[in-house]
N, CA, C and O atoms as CSV, one atom per row, in Angstrom:
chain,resi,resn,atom,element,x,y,z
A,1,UNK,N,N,76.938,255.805,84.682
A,1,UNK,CA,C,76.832,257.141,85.233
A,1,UNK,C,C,76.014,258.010,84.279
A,1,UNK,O,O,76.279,257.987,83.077
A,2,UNK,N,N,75.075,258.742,84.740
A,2,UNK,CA,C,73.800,259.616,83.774
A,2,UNK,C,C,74.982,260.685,83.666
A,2,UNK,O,O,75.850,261.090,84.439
A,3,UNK,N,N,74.536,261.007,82.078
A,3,UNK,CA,C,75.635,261.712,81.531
A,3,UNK,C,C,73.807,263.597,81.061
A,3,UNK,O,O,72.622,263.860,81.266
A,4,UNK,N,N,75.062,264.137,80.411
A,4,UNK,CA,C,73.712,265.412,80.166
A,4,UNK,C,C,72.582,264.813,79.751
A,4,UNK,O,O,71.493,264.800,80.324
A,5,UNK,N,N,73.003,264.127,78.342
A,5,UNK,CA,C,71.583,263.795,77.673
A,5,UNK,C,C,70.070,263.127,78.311
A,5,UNK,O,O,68.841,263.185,78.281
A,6,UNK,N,N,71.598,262.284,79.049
A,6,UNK,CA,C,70.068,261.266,80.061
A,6,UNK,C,C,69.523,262.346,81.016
A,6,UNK,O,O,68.315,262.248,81.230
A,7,UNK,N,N,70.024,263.134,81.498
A,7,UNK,CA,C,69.297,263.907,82.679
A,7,UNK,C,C,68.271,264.717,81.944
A,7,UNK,O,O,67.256,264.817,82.633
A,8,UNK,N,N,68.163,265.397,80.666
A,8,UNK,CA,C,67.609,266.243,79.995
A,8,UNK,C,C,66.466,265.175,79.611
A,8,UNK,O,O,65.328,265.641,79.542
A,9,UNK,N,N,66.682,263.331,79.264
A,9,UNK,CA,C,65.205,263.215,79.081
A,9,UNK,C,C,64.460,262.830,80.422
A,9,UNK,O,O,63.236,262.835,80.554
A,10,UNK,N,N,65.256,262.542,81.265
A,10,UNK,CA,C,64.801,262.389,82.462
A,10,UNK,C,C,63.283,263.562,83.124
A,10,UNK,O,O,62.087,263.478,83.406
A,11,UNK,N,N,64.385,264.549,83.082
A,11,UNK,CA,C,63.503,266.083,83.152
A,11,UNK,C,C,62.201,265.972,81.780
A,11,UNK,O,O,61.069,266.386,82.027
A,12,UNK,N,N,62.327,265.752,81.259
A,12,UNK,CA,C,61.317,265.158,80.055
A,12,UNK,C,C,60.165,264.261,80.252
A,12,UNK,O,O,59.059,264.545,79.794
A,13,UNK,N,N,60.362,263.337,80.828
A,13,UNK,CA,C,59.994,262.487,81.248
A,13,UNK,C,C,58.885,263.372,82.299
A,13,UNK,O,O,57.675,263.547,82.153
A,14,UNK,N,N,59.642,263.760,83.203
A,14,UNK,CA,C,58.693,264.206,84.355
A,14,UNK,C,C,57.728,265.375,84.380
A,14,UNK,O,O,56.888,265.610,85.249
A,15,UNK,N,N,58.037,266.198,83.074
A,15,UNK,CA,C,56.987,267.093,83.510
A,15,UNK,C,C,57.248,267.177,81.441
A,15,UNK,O,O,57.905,268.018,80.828
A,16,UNK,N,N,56.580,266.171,80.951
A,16,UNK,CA,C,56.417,266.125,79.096
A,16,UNK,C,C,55.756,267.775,78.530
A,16,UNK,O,O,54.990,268.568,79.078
A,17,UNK,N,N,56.442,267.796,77.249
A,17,UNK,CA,C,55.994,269.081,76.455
A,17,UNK,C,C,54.532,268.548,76.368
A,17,UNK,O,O,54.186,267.385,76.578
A,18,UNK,N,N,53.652,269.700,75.988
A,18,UNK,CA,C,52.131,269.240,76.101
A,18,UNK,C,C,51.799,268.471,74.653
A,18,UNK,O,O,50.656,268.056,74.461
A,19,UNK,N,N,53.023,268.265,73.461
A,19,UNK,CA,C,53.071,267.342,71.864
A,19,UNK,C,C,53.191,266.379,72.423
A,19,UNK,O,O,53.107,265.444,71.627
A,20,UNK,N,N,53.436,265.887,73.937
A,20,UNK,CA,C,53.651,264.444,74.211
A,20,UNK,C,C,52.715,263.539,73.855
A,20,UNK,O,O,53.049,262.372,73.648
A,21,UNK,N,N,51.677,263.866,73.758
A,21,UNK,CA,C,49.962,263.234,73.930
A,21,UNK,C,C,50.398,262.580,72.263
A,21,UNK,O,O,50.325,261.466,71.746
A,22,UNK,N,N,50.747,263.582,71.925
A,22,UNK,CA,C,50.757,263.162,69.442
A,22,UNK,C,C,51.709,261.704,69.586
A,22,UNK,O,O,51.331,260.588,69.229
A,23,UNK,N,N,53.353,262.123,70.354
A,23,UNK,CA,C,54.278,261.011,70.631
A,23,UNK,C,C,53.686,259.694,71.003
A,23,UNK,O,O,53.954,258.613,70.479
A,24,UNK,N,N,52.603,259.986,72.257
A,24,UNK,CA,C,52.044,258.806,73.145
A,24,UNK,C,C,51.513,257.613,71.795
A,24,UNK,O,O,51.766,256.454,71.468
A,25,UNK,N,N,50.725,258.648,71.368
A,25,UNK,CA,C,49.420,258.147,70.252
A,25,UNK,C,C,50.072,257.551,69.610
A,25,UNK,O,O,49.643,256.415,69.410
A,26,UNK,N,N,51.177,257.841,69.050
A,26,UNK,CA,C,52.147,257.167,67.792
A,26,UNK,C,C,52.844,256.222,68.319
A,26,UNK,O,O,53.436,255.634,67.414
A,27,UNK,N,N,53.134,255.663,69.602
A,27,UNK,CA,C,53.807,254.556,69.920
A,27,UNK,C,C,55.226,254.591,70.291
A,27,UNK,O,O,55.877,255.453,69.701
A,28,UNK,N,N,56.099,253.575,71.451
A,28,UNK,CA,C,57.277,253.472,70.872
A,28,UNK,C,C,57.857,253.413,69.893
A,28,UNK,O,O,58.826,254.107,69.586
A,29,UNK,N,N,57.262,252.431,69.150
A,29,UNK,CA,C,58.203,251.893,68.517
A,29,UNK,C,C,58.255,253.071,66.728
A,29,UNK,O,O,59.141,252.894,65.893
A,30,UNK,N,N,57.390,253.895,66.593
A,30,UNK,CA,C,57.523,255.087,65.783
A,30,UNK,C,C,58.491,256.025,66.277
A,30,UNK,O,O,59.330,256.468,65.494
A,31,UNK,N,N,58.477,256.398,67.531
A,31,UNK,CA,C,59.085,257.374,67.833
A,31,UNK,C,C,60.561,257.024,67.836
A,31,UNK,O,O,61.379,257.918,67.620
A,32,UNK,N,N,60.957,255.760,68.071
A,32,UNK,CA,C,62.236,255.178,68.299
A,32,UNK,C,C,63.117,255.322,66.898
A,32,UNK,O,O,64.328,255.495,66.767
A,33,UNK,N,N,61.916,255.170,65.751
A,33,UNK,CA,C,62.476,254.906,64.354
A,33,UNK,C,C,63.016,256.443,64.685
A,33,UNK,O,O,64.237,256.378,64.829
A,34,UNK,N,N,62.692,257.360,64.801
A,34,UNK,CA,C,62.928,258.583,64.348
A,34,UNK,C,C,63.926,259.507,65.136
A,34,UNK,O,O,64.105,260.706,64.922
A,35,UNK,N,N,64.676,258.560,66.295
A,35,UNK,CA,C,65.679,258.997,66.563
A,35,UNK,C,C,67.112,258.918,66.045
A,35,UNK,O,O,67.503,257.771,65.831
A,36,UNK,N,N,67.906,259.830,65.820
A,36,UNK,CA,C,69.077,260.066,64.955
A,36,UNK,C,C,69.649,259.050,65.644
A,36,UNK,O,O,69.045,258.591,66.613
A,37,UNK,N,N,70.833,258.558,65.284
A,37,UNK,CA,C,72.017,257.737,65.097
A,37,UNK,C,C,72.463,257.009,66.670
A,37,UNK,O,O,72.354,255.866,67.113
A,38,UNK,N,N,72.975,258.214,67.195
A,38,UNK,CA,C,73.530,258.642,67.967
A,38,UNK,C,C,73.050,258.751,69.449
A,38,UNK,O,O,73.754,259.009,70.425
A,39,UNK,N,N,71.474,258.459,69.415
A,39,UNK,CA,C,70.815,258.590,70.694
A,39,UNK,C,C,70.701,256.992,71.193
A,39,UNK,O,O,69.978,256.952,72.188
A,40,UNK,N,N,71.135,255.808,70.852
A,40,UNK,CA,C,71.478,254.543,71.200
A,40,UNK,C,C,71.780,254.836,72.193
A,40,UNK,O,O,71.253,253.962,72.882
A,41,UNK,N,N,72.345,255.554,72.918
A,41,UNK,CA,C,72.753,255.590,74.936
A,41,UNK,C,C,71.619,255.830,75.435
A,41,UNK,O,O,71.627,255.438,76.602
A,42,UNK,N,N,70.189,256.482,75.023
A,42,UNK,CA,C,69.308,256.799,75.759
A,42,UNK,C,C,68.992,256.009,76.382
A,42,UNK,O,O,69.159,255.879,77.595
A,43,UNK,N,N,67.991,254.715,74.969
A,43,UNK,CA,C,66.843,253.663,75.396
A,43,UNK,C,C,67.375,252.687,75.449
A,43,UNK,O,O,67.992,252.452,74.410
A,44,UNK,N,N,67.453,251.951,76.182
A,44,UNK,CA,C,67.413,250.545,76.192
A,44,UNK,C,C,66.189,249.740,76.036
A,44,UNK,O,O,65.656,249.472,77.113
A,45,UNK,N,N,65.416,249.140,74.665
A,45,UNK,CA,C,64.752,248.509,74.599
A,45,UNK,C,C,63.993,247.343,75.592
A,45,UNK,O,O,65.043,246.821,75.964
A,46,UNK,N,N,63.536,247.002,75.895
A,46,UNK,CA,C,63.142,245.634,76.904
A,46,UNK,C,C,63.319,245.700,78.535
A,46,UNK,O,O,62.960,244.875,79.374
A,47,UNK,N,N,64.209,247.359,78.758
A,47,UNK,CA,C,64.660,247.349,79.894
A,47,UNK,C,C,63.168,248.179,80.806
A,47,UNK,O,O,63.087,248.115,82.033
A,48,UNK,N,N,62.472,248.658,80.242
A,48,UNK,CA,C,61.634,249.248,80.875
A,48,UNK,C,C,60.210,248.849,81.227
A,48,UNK,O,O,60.162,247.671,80.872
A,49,UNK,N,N,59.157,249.141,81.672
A,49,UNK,CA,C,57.549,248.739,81.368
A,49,UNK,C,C,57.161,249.556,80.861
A,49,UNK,O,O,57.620,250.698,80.820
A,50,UNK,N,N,56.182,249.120,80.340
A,50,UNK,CA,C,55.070,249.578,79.679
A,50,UNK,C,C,54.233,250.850,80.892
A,50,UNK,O,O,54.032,250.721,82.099
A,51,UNK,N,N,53.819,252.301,79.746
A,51,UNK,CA,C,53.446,252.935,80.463
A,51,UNK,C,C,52.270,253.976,79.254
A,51,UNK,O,O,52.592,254.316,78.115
A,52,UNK,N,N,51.361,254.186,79.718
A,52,UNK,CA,C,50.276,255.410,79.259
A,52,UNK,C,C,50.738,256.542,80.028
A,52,UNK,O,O,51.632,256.476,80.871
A,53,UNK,N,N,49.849,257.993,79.587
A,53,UNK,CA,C,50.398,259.342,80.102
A,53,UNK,C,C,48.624,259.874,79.903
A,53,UNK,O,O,47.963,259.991,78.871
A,54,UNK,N,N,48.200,260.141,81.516
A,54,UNK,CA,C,47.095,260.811,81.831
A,54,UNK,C,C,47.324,262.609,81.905
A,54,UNK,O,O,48.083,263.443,82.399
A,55,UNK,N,N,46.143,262.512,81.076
A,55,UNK,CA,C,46.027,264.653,81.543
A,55,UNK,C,C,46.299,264.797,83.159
A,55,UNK,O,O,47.308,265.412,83.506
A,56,UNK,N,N,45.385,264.219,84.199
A,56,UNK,CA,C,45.459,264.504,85.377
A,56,UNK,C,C,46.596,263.763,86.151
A,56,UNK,O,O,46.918,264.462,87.112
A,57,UNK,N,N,47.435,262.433,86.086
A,57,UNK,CA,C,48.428,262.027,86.350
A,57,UNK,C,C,49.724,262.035,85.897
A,57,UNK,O,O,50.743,261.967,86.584
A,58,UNK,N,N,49.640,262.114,84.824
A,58,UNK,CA,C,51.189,262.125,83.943
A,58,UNK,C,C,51.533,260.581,84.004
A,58,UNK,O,O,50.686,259.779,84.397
A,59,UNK,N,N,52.586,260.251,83.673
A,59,UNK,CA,C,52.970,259.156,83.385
A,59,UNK,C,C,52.499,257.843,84.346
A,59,UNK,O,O,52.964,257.894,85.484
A,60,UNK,N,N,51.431,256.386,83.974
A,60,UNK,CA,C,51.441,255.306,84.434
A,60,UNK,C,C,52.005,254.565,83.648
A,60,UNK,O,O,52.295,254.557,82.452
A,61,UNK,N,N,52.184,253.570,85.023
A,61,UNK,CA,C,52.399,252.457,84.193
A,61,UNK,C,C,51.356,250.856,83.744
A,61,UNK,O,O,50.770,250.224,84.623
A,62,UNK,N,N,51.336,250.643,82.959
A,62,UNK,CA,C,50.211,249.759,82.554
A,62,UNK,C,C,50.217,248.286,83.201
A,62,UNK,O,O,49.371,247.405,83.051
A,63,UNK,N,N,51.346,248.258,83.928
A,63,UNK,CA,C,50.755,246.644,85.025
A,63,UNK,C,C,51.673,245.741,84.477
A,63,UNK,O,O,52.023,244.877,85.281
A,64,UNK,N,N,52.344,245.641,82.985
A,64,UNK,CA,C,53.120,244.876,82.220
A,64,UNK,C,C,54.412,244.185,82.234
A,64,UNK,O,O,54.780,243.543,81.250
């Protein structure tokens, strides 16, 4: 059951702060290091695809 946190990155997800582009550039697997402790309920590693983030589309996904 999506609890607050997940809905807040959800909403994140869909319409990204415009620093998303710096996040994109730097990768999962940087950005992952740099989440506190405690955010382990977010991501589930392996569970998702692979995706880029266009100025004019917002989030694809790369085919993967």
């Amino acid at each position: 059951m999506p609890n607050a946190r997940t809905d807040q990155l959800r909403q994140s997800l869909r319409q990204p702060h415009p620093e998303s582009l710096e996040v994109a550039d730097a990768g999962f697997a940087a950005w992952a290091e740099g989440l506190p402790a405690d955010a382990a309920d977010l991501i589930a590693p392996g569970a998702g695809e692979g995706v880029w983030w266009t100025a004019d589309r917002g989030w694809e996904g790369t085919g993967d």
